[in-house]
PATORVO-934778 format. One line per field, with one value per residue (C-alpha): z, y, x. Coordinates in nm, 4 decimals. Each point is the difference from the previous one (the first is absolute). Layout:
REM PATORVO-934778
zz = [Z|...]
yy = [Y|...]
xx = [X|...]
***
This chain:
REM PATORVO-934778
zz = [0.0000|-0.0714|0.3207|0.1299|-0.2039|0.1648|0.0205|-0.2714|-0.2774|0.1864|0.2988|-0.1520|-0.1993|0.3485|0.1637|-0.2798|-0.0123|0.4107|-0.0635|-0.2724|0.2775|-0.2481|0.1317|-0.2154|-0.1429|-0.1160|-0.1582|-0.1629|-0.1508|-0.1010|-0.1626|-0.1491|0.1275|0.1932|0.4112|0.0215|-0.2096|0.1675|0.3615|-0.1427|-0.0929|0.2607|0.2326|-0.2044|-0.0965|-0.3468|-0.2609|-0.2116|-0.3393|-0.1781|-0.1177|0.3671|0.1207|-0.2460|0.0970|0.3488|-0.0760|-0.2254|0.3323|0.2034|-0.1688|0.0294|-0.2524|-0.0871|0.1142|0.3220|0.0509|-0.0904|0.2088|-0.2656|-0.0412|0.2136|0.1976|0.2373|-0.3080|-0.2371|0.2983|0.0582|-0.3837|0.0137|-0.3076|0.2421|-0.0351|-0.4126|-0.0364|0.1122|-0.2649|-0.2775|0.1459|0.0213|-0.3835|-0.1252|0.1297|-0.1444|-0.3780|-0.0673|0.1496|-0.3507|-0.0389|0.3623|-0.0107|0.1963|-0.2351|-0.3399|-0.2243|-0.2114|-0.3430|0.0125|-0.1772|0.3132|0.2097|-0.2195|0.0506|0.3759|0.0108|-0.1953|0.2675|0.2689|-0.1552|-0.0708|0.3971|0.1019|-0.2141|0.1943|0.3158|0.1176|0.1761|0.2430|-0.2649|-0.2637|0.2908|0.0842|-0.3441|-0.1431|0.1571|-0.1609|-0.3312|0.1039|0.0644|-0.3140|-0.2450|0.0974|-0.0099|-0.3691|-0.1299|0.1246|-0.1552|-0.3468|0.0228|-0.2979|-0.0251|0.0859|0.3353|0.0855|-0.0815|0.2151|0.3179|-0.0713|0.0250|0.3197|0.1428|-0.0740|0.1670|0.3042|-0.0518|0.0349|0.3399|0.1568|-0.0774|0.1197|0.3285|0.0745|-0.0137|-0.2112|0.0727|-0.1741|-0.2695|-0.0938|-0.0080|-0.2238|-0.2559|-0.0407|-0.0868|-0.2290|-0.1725|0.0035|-0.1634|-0.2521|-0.1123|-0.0710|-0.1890|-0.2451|0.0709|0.0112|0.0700|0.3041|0.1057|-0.0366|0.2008|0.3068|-0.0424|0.0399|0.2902|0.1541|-0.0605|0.1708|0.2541|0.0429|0.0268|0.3356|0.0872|-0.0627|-0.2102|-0.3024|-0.1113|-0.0620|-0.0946|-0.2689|-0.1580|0.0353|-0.2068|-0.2748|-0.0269|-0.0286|-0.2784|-0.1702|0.0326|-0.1397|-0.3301|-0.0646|0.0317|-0.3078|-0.0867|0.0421|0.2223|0.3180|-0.0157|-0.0316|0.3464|0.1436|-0.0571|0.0461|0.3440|0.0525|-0.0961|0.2998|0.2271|-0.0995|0.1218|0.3025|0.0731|-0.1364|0.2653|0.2664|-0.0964|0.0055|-0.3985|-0.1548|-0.3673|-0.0016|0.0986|-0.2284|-0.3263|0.1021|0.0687|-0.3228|-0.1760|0.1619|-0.0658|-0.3784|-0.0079|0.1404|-0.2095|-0.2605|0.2183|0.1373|0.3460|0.0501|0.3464|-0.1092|-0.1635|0.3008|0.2362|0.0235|-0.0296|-0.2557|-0.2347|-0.0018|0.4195|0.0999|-0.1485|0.1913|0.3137|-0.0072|-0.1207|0.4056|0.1490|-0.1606|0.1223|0.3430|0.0187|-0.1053|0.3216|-0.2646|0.2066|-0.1041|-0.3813|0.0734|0.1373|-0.2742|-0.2752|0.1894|-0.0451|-0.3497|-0.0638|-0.1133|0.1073|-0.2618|0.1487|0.0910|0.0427|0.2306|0.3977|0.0886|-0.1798|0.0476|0.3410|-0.0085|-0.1355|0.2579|0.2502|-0.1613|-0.0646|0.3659|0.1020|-0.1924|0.0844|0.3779|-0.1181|-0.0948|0.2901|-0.1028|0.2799|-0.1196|-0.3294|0.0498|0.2237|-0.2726|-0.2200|0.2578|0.0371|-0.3849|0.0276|0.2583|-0.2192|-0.3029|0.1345|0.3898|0.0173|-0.1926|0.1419|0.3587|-0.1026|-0.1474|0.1902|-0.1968|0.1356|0.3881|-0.0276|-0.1525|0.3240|0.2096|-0.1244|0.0109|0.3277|0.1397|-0.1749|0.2722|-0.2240|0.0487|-0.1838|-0.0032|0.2340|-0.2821|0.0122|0.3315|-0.1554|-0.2997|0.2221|0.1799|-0.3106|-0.1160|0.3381|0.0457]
yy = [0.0000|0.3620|0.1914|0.1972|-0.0920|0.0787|0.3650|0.3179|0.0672|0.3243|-0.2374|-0.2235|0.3060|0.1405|-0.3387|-0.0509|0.3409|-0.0299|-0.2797|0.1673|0.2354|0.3137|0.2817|0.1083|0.2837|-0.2206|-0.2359|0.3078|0.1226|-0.3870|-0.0605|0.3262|0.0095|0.2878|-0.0021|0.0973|-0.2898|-0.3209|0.1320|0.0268|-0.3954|-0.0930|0.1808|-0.2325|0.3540|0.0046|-0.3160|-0.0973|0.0296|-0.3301|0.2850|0.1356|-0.3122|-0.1682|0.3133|-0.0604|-0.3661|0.0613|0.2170|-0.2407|-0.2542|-0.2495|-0.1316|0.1848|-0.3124|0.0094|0.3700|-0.1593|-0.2679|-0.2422|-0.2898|0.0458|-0.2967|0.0446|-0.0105|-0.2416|-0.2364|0.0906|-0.0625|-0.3185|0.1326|-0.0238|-0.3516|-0.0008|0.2030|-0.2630|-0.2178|0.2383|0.0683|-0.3793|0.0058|0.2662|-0.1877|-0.2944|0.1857|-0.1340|-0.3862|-0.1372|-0.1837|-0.1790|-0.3357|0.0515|0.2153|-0.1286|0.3191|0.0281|0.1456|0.3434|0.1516|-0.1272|0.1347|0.3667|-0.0128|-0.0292|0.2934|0.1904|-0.0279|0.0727|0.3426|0.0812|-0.1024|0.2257|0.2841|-0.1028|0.0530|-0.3839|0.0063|-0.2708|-0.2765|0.0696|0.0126|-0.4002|-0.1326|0.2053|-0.2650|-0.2691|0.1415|0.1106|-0.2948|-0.1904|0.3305|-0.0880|-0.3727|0.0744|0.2646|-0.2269|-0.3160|0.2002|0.2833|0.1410|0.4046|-0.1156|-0.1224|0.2686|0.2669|-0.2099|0.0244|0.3389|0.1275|-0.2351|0.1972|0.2907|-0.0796|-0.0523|0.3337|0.1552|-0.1820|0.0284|0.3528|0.0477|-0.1883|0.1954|-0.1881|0.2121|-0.2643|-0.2809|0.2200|0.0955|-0.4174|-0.0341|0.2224|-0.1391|-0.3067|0.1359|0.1138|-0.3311|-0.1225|0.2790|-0.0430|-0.3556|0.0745|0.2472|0.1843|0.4083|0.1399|-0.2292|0.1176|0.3750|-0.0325|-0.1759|0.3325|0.1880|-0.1508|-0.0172|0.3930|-0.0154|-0.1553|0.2435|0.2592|-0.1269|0.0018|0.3807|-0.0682|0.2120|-0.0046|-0.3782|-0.0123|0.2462|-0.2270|-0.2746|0.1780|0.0608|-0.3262|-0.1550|0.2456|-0.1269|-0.3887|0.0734|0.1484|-0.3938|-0.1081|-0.0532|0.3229|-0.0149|0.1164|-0.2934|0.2857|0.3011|-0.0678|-0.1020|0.2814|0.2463|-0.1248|0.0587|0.3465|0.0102|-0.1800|0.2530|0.3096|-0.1497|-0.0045|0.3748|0.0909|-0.0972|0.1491|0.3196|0.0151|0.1561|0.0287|-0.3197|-0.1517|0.1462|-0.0922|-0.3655|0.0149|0.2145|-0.2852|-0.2618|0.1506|-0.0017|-0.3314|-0.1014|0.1889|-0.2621|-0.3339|0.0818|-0.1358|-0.2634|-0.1276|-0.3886|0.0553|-0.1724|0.1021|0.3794|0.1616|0.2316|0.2130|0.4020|-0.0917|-0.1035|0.3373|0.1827|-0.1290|-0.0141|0.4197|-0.0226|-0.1940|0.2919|0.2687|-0.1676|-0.0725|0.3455|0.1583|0.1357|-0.1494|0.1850|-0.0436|-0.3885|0.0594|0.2155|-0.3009|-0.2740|0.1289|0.0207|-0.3116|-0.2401|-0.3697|-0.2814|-0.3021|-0.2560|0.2187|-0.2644|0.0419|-0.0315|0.3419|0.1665|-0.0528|0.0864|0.3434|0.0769|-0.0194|0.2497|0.2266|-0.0495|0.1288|0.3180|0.0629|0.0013|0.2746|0.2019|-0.0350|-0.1833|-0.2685|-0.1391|-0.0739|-0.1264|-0.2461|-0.1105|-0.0647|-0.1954|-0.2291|-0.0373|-0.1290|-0.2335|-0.1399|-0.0387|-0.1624|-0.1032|-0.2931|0.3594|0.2697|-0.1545|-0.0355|0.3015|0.2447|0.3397|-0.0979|-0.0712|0.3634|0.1762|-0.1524|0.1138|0.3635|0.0046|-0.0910|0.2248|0.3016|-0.0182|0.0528|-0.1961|-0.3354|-0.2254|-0.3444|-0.1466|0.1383|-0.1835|-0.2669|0.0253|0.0762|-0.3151|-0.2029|0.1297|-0.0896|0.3693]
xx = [0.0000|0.1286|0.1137|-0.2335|-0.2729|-0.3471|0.1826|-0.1195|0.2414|0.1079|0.0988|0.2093|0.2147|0.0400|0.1498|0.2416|0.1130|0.0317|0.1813|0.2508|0.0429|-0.1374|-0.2254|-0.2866|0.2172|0.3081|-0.2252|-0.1612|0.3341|0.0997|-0.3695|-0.0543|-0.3719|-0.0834|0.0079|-0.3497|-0.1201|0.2458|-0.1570|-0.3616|0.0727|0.1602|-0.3115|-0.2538|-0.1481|0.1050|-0.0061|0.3126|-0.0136|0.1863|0.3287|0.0224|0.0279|0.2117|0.2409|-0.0165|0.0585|0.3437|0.1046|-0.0280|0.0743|-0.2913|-0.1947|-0.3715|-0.1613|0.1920|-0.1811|-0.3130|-0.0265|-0.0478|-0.0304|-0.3354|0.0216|-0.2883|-0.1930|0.1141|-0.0975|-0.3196|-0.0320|0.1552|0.2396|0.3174|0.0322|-0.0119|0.3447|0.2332|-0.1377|0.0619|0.3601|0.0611|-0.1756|0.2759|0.3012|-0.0415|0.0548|0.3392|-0.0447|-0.1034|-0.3250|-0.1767|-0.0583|-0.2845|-0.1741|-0.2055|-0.0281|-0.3349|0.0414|0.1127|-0.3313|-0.1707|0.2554|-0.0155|-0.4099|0.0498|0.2846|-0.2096|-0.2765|0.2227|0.0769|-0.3959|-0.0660|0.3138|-0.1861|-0.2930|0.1691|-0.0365|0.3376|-0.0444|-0.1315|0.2773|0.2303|-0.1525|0.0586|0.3577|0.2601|-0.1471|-0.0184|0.3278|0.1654|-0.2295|0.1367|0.3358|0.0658|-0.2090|0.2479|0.3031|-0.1264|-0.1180|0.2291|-0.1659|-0.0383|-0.4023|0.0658|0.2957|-0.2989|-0.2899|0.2523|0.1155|-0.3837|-0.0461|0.2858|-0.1712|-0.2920|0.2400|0.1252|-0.3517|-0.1476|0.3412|-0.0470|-0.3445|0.0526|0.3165|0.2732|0.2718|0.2916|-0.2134|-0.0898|0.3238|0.0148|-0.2658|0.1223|0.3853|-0.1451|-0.2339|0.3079|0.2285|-0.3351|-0.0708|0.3408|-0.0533|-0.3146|0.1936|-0.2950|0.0875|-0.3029|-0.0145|0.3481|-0.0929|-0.3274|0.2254|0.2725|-0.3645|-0.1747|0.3538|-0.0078|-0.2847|0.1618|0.2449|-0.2394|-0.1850|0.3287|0.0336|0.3418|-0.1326|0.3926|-0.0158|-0.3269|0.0107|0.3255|-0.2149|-0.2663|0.2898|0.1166|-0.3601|-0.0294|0.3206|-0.1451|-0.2855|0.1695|0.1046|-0.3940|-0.1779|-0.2313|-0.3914|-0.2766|0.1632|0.3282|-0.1875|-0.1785|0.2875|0.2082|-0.3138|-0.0400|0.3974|-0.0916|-0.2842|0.2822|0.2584|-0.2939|-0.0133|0.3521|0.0472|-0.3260|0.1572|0.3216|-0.1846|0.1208|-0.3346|0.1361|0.0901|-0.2548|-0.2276|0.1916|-0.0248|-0.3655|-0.0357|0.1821|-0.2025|-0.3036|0.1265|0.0235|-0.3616|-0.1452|0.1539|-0.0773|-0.3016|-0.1105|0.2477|-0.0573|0.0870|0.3234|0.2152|-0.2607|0.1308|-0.3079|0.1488|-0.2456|-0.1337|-0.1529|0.3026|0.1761|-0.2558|0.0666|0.3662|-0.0446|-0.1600|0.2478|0.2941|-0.1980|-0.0225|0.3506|0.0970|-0.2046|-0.2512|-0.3067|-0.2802|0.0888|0.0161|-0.3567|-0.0806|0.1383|-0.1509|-0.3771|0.0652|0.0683|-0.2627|0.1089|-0.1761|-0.2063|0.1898|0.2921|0.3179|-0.1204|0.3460|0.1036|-0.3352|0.0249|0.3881|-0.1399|-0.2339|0.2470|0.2016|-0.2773|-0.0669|0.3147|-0.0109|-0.2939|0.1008|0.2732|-0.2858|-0.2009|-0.2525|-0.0281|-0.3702|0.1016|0.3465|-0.2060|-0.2129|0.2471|0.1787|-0.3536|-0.0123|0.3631|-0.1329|-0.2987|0.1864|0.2922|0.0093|0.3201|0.1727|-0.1190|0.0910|0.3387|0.0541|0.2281|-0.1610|-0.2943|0.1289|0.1466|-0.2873|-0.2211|0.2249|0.0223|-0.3785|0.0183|0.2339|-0.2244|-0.1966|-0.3367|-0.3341|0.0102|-0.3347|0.0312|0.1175|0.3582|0.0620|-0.1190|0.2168|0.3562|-0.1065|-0.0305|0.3465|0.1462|0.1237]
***
């Protein structure tokens, strides 16, 4: 269990900086963020945005998830999802053992059907049942691409890893993560497959990012770009590299670099006008919604909250629209719209988050942060907030 755990974000900056042995002022000069705003955090009075806390964390040298709390222990128990992660660990070690005697393979279009369905239940926020069933297909995808090491099988195991990559993510655990994606790689590789090893240099961007290491991430960005130049050209590429154009935003936001950010969601939102709503392509939701949102999220990271409310009620999200990143959205929205003091309305969105996706939205440290400002506002919330902090476990 993280230190400290049951402890506010503000908290837990406070006890590591105690234990560096900084006061609030030397942490202020080593972070760059302002003295007023580390004791307003530290106080519980004030929430942290992800780039003040990912500048705290580089101070002090802790990881953002240390800050966080996360994993989110308490929780994942009471869900019963604690006890799935050391399966999909054990799953990910095995990759270089060669096939397991133990294990019968069925053919690998059965195998791609059920991957397939692990992604649209991901999308669908159904954490804990995808969580059940990856080690098996796990362990099945690998004994299949080691027996048939055809580029077929390399590609089935490189998705599977994938869709390691993504519950690891969403439960919190950054180490296994990091996991999941090297052997998504070593897999990729063996699959020839360059579009496969462009989208792993993205989502290991992405990474980097929750990380608040914009310097690595934005390489990372680059060198997915110069994969992807070896991929055959089609609509599969375009949505690939328009969604590292909606990565590469992200990572500019939060840098506080406005220009840039804008020519890569200008140049993303080039592209979907070409590809159309896209959300399939390798599950990344990509298409003229997903621009729209992402122009939030900039605006958000950039401290521009009320134009990131203004953008979000523009946007018109289609039916049927993932849960997963709708619900990712809200929380966002929620958080800006706590910056502009509008409490009731940040707590909607919050609730929407909740109903579209709750295994996510539980585990999603935004959204731990954004109750916690709301709390410490001191306004009138309905019965239903207590309610809510007590589901979250905060």
């Amino acid at each position: 269990m993280p230190p400290y755990a049951e402890e506010h974000t503000g908290a837990r900056i406070a006890h590591v900086r105690k234990v560096r042995r900084l006061t609030q002022r030397e942490l202020a000069d080593l972070s760059h963020v302002s003295y007023s705003t580390i004791t307003k955090v530290e106080q519980g009075v004030m929430a942290a945005s992800p780039s003040v806390i990912g500048a705290l964390a580089r101070a002090l040298s802790v990881s953002v998830a240390e800050l966080n709390g996360q994993p989110y222990l308490t929780e994942l128990r009471q869900d019963q999802l604690d006890g799935l992660i050391n399966p999909i660990r054990e799953a990910l070690n095995v990759y270089d053992l060669g096939p397991d005697p133990d294990v019968v393979p069925r053919p690998v279009e059965d195998m791609e059907a059920d991957a397939e369905r692990l992604c649209a239940l991901v999308r669908a926020t159904n954490i804990k049942q995808v969580a059940s069933e990856l080690p098996g297909l796990i362990h099945e995808a690998t004994t299949a691409a080691h027996l048939t090491p055809a580029d077929r099988s390399w590609r089935l195991l490189a998705s599977v890893y994938r869709t390691a990559y993504d519950v690891t993510t969403k439960l919190g655990f950054p180490d296994l993560c990091t996991v999941a994606l090297d052997r998504m790689d070593w897999a990729a590789q063996r699959a020839s497959d360059a579009v496969l090893g462009g989208l792993r240099q993205y989502l290991r961007a992405l990474a980097y990012l929750r990380a608040s290491d914009y310097k690595t991430g934005k390489r990372l960005i680059g060198l997915s770009m110069s994969t992807l130049r070896q991929a055959e050209p089609g609509r599969v590429l375009e949505v690939v590299t328009g969604q590292l154009h909606l990565g590469a935003a992200v990572m500019a936001g939060r840098d506080k670099d406005r220009d840039t950010a804008e020519a890569h969601l200008n140049e993303a939102s080039r592209i979907a006008k070409r590809t159309g709503a896209a959300e399939k392509v390798h599950w990344l939701s990509f298409g003229p919604t997903n621009v729209g949102v992402h122009r939030v999220s900039v605006l958000a990271e950039l401290d521009l909250y009320a134009e990131a409310v203004h953008e979000a009620e523009t946007i018109a999200v289609p039916e049927g629209w993932p849960p997963s990143r709708l619900a990712h959205h809200h929380a966002e929205v929620a958080r800006a719209q706590l910056w502009t003091g509008r409490t009731e309305a940040a707590f909607k969105s919050l609730q929407t988050a909740r109903k579209l996706a709750p295994q996510q939205t539980r585990y999603h440290p935004t959204v731990r942060e954004t109750y916690a400002g709301l709390e410490a506002a001191k306004r009138r919330m309905p019965e239903t907030f207590t309610n809510y902090g007590a589901w979250l476990g905060v």
